[in-house]
C-alpha positions as CSV (number, residue, x, y, z in Angstrom):
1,X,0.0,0.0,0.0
2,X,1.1,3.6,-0.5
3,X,-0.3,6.4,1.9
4,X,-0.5,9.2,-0.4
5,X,-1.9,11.8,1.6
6,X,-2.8,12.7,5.6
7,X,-4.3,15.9,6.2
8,X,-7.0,17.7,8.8
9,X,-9.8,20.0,8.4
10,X,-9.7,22.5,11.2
11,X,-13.0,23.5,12.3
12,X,-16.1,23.1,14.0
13,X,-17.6,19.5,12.9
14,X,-21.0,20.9,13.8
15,X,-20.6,24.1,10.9
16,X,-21.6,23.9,7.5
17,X,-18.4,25.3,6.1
18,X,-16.2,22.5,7.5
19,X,-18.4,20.2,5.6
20,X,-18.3,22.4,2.7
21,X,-14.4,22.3,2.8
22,X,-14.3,18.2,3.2
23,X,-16.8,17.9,0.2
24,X,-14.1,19.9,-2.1
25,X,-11.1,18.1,-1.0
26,X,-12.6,15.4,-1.9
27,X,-14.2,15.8,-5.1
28,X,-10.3,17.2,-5.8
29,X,-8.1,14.5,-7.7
30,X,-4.6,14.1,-6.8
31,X,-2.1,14.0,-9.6
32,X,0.6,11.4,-10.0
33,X,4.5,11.9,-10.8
34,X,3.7,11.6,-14.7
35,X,0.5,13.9,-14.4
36,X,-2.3,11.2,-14.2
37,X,-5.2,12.6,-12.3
38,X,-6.2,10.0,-9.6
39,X,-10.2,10.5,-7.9
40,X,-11.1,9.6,-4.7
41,X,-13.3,6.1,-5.3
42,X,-14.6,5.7,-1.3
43,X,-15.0,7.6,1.4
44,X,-15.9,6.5,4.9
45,X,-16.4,8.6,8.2
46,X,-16.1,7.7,11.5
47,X,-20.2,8.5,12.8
48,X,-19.3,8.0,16.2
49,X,-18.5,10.8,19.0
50,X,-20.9,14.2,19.3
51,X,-21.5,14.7,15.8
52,X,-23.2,11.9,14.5
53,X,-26.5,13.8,13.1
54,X,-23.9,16.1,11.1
55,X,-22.3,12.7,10.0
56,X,-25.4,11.7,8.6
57,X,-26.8,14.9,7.3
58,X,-23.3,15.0,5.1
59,X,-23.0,11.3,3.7
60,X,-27.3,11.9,3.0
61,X,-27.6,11.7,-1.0
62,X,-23.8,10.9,-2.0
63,X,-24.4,6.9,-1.9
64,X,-23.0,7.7,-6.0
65,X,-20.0,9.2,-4.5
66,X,-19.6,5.7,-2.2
67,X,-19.3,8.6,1.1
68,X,-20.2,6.4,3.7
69,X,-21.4,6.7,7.8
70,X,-19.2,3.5,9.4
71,X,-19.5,3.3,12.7
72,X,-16.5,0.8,14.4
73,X,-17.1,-2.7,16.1
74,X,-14.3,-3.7,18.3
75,X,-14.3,-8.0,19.1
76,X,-12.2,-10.3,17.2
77,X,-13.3,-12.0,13.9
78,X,-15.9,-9.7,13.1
79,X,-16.1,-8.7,9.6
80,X,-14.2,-5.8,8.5
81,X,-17.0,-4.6,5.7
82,X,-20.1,-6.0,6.5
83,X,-22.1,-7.6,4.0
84,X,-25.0,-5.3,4.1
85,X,-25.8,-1.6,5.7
86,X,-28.1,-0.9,8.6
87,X,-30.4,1.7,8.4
88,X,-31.9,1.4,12.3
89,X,-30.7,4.9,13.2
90,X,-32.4,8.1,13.8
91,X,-30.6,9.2,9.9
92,X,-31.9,6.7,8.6
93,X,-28.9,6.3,6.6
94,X,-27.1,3.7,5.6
95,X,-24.4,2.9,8.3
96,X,-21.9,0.3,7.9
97,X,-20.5,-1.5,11.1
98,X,-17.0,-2.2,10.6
99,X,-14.6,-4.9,12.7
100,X,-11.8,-2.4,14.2
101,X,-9.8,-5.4,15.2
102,X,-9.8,-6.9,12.2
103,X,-8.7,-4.2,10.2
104,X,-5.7,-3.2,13.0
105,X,-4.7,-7.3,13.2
106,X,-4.0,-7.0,9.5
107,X,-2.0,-3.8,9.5
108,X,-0.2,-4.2,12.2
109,X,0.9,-7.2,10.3
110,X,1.6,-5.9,7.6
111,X,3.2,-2.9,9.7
112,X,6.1,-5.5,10.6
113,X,7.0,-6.3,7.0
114,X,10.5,-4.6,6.6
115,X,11.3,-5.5,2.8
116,X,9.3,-3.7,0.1
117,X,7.4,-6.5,-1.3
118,X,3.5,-7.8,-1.1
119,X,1.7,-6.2,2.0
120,X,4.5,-3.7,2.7
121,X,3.7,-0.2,3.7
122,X,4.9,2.8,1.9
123,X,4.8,6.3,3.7
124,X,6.0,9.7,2.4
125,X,9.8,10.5,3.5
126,X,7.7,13.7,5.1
127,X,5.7,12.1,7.8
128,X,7.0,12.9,11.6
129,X,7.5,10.9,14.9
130,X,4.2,11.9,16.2
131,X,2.5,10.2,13.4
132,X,4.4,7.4,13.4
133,X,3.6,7.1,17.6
134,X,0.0,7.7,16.7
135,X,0.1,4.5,14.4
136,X,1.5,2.0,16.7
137,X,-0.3,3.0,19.2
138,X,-2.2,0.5,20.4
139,X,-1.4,-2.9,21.3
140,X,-2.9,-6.1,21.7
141,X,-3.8,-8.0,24.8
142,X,-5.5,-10.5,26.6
143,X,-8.1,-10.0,29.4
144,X,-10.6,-12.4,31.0
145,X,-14.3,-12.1,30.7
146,X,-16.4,-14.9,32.7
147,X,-13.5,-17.2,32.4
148,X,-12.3,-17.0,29.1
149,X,-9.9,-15.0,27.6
150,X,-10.5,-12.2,24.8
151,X,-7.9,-10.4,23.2
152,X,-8.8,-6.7,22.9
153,X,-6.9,-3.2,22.0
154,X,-5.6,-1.0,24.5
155,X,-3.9,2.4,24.2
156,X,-0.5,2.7,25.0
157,X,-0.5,5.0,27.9
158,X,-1.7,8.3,26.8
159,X,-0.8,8.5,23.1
160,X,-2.7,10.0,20.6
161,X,-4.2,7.5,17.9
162,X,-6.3,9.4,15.6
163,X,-3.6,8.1,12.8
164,X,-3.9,4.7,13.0
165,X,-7.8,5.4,13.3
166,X,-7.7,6.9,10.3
167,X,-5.9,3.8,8.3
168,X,-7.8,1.8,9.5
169,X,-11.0,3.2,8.0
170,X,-8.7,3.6,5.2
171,X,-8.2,-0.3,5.1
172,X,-11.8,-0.8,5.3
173,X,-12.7,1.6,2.6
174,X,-10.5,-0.4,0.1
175,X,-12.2,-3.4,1.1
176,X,-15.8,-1.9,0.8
177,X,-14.5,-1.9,-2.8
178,X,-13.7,-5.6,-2.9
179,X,-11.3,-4.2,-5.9
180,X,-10.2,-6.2,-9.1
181,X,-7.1,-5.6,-8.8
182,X,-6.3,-6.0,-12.6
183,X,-9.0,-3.6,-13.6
184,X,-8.0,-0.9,-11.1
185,X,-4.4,-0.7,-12.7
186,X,-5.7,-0.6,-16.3
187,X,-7.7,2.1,-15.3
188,X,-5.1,3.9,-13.2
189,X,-3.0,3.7,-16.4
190,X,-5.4,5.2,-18.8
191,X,-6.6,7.7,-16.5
192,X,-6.5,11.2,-17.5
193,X,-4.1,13.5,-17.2
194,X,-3.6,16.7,-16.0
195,X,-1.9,18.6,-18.6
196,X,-4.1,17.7,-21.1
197,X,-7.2,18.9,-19.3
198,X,-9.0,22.7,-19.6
199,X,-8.8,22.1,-15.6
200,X,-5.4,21.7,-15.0
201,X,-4.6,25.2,-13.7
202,X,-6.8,24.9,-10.5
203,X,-6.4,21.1,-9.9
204,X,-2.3,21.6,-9.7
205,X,-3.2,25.1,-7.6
206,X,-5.3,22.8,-5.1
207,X,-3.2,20.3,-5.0
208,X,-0.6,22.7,-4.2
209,X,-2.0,24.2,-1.6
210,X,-2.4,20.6,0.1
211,X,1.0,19.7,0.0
212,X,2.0,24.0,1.6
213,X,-1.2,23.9,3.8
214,X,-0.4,20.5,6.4
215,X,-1.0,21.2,9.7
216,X,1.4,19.4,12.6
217,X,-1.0,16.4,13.3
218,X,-3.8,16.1,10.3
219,X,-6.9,13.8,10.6
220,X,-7.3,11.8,7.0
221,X,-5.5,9.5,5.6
222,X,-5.4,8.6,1.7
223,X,-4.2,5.7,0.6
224,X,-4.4,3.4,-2.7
């Protein structure tokens, strides 16, 4: 995997203009090395926490867009894209479930691959420490419940973890896709590009202002 991108939004979640501001950076291609112009195919966001009507009230009527509501499930061997949404919230919206532990078993597994090959992770040379303590931190252990043990995620100490929160939503958005993996590359070959498009101007200015504009400890990861 390659993480192309990991950025924040700063604002007030429960504000139209921060919603406005997500909706444009996504709907903003990124552009490749040899100027192919790569969309976003999947979004999904975290509707837990004290904005969950503004969760829904965004992802409402962009089902085209695949922007989805997930909400995670921690317990182990629970799907990490379920097969079907639910729609028993007060959005009636569809809301995907998501297994948390799933998704962190197989990137922290993929995490301890140290030769670039199948499964191994590529990062830009510009992430910091602080992300990199954000990812790994969370570990795996074993409690007892009723006599039988269940391994669980715990925080390590007080650290931060909103970046390995946000690969693994990442992780489960490529597997919403339940990608052809052929058929992506064809099409990421012959995808258009940005120098031969009447857009190009303002797709390279936004993109840009991305890479000037990243704040000390961003909130989204993109990945392909």
């Amino acid at each position: 995997s390659w993480s192309l991108e990991y950025k924040q939004i700063w604002g007030d979640p429960s504000t139209p203009s921060l919603w406005a501001e997500l909706d444009a950076y996504l709907a903003t291609p990124s552009i490749t090395a040899d100027n192919r112009l790569l969309s976003v195919k999947v979004t999904c966001i975290d509707s837990g926490g004290h904005n969950t009507a503004d969760v829904y009230r965004f992802v409402r009527n962009k089902a085209g867009r695949r922007i989805w509501a997930i909400k995670g499930v921690a317990g182990q061997g629970k799907p990490v894209w379920p097969s079907r949404a639910s729609k028993n919230n007060k959005g009636k919206i569809p809301l995907f479930l998501v297994g948390v532990d799933s998704a962190k078993d197989a990137i922290y597994r993929r995490l301890s691959i140290e030769a670039p090959g199948p499964g191994y992770c590529h990062f830009p040379l510009d992430r910091d420490d602080e992300y990199y303590a954000q990812l790994t931190s969370e570990k795996r252990v074993t409690k007892w419940e009723k006599g039988f043990p269940k391994r669980v995620y715990v925080k390590k100490d007080d650290q931060a973890n909103e970046a390995l929160d946000c690969r693994v939503y990442a992780y489960v958005a490529l597997h919403s896709l339940a990608p052809n993996w052929t058929r992506e590359l064809n099409t990421a070959r012959t995808a258009p590009r940005a120098d031969l498009t009447p857009v190009h101007a303002s797709i390279t200015a936004l993109t840009n202002a991305r890479k000037a504009d990243r704040p000390a400890q961003p909130e989204a990861d993109a990945a392909v």
